[in-house]
N, C-alpha and C positions, 0 to 999 in steps of 0.2 A: 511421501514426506516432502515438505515444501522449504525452500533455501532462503533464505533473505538475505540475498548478494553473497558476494564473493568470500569475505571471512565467515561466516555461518555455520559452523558444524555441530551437525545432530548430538544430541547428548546420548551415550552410550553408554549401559549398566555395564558396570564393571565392579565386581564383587571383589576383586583382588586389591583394589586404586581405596575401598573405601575400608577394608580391613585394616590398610598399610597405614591409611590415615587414620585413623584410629588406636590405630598399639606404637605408633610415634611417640620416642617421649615428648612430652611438653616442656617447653622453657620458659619461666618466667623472662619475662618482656622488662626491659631497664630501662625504667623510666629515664629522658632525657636527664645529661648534665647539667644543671642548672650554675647559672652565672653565679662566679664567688669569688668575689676581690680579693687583693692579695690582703689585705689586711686583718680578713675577716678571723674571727673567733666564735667557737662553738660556744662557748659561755654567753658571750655578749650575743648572739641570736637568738637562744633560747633563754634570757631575760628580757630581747624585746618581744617576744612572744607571749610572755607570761603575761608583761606591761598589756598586752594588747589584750591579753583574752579576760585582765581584770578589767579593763576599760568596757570588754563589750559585755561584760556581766552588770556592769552597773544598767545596763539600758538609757543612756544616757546621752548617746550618741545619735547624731541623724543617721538614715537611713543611707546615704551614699557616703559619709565618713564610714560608717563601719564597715559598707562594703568595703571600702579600702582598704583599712587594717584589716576585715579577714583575710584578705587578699596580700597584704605584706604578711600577713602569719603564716598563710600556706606556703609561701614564697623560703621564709625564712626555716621552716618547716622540711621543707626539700633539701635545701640546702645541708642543715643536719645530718639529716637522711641520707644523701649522697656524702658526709662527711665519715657515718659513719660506717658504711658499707667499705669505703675506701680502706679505712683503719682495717676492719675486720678483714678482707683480701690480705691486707697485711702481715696479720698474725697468725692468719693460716698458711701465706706462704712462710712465716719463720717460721712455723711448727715442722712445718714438709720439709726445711732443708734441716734442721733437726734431726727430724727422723733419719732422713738419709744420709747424716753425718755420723749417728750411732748405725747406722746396719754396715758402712765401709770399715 
């Protein structure tokens, strides 16, 4: 078997290393926090999204304007998304201290 310098080492079967990675649970992966002013509002993002995706329905736009706006939609998009994932964390931790307000 040949070395190629110093850090190099031989790959080795190992049936145990690839079963364990295998019956791993998986975790969904959380998408980065995306930038959200203090200002901001779930309403008013998801009516400039709307504005936008009737804008790119007409076809009526250039090709690097509307790359733009889908590009503030996906933006504005996430933002949602990360708004309402937060909410939901929320209500399920009030539901859990609930719960364990009725079992004391």
């Amino acid at each position: 078997m040949r070395y190629r310098g110093k850090g190099f080492q031989p790959l080795v079967y190992q049936p145990f290393a690839i079963v364990q990675a295998l019956t791993m649970p998986r975790t969904k992966a959380q998408p980065p926090k995306p930038d959200i002013p203090d200002d901001w509002r779930y309403e008013t993002a998801l009516g400039e999204v709307e504005a936008i995706v009737r804008q790119l329905e007409t076809g009526d736009l250039d090709l690097d304007l509307a790359f733009e706006q889908f590009t503030i939609a996906v933006a504005r998009l996430q933002q949602c998304d990360h708004f309402l994932r937060d909410r939901q964390d929320q209500v399920t931790l009030a539901i859990e201290t609930l719960d364990n307000l009725e079992l004391d």
